[in-house]
N, C-alpha and C positions, 0 to 999 in steps of 0.2 A: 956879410952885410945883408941887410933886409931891405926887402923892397921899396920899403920910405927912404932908408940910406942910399939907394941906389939913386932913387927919383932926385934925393939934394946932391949927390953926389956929381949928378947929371947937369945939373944947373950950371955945377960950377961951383959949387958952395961947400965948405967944410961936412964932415958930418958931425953933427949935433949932438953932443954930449946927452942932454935929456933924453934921449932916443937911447933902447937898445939896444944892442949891438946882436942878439935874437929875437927873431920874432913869435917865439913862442913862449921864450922867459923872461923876467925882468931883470933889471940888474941885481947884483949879488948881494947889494947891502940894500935895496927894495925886498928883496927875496925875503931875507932875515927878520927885517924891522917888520914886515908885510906878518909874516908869521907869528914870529913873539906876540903882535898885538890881536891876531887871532886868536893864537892860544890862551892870551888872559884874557881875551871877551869870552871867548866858550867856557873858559873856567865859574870866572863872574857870572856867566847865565845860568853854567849847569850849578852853582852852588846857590846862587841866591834865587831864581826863574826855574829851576827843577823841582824843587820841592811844590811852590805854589799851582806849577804843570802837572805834577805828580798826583796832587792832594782833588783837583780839579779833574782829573782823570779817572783818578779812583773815585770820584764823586759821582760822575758821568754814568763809570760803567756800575756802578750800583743805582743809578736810578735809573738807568735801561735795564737793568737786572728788574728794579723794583714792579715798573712796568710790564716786564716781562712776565714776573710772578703775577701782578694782577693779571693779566690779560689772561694765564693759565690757569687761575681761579674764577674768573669769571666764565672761560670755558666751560668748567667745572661743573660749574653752578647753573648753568643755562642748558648743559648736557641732560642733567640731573633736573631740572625745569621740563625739560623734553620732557623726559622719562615720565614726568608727574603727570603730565598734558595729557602723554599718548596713554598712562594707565586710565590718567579721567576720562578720556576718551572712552576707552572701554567700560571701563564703570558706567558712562553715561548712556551707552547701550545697553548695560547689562540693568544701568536702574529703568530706563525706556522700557527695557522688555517685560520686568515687574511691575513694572506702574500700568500696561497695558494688560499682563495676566491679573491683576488687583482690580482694573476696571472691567474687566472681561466679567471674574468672577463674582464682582458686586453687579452688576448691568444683571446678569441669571438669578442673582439673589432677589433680583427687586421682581422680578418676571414673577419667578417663584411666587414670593410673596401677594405679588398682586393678582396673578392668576388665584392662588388660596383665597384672597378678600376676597374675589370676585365672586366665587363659587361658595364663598359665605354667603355675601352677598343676594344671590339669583338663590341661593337655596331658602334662606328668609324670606326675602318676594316671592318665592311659591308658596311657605309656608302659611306666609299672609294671604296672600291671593285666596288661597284655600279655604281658609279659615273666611275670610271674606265672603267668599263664592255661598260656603255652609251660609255664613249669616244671612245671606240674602236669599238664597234660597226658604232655609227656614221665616223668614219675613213675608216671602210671597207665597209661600206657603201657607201661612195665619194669614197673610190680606186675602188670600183664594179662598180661604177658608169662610172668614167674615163675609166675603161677598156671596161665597155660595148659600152661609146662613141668610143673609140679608134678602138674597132673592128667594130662598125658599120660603121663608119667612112669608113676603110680602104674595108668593107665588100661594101661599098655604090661607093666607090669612083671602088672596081672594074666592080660592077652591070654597075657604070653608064658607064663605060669606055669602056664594052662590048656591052651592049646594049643601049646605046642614039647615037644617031645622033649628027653629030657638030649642026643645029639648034636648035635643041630641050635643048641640051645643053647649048647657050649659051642664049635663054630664061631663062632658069631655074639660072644662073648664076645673069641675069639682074631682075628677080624676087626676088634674095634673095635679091642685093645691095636695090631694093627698098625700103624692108620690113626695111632692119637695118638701112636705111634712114630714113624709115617710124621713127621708133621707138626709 
């Protein structure tokens, strides 16, 4: 008797058919019918609800697959993006350090070159200077010249006015016509 049989049993009271007579089993023909009809639901489920579990399953683990594949190709791919980054990197040092020997090297080109002008340049302004320097010398030289005529001239012409005589004078007069006849 089970513990509920006991408790109506205590009362005073029959015990109860609908009641088991174990408390851990049911009755014999519950036990049966209880079963059978488990058995044809699990049947009904695994035949008709298996397949549709089955198809949904396999669906699943290929789209966790499919995901799986992308996420390992995008790894891939971003590995390989590294790889690209960290060579540009280097390349971008290595173009930095060309683009600074290429300006380096033009920067001394242009020095070059304009030291050369320059020494063009300053050698032409001497050569002019020079040339200059001659012309004007030679100018002041004719204006010294003309002046030293002018004032002897004028220094001659009062020498002679004070001291020649009209004959002597106009010898000196018919001597020069001759000479510039002469010549």
């Amino acid at each position: 008797m089970n513990l509920m049989g006991m408790f109506i049993a205590a009362e005073g009271h029959d015990i109860d058919p609908a009641h088991s007579q174990s408390w851990i089993w049911p009755e014999q023909a519950e036990l049966i019918y209880g079963s059978i009809a488990s058995i044809i639901i699990f049947a009904l489920l695994f035949k008709f609800a298996g397949p549709p579990i089955k198809q949904a399953m396999a669906d699943r683990t290929a789209r966790v697959q499919a995901e799986l594949d992308e996420s390992a190709e995008a790894k891939t791919e971003a590995e390989a993006e590294a790889a690209q980054i960290r060579q540009a990197a280097g390349d971008i040092d290595a173009e930095r350090q060309r683009l600074f020997a290429d300006a380096d090297a033009q920067a001394e080109q242009l020095l070059a070159d304009g030291r050369a002008r320059l020494d063009a340049e300053v050698a032409e302004l001497e050569a002019r200077a020079d040339a200059d320097i001659a012309t004007a010398a030679g100018r002041m030289s004719d204006e010294l010249r003309g002046e030293i005529a002018r004032l002897a001239s004028a220094a001659t012409d009062r020498v002679l006015a004070d001291g020649l005589d009209p004959a002597t004078q106009n010898d000196l007069i018919e001597g020069f016509i001759a000479k510039v006849g002469a010549s």
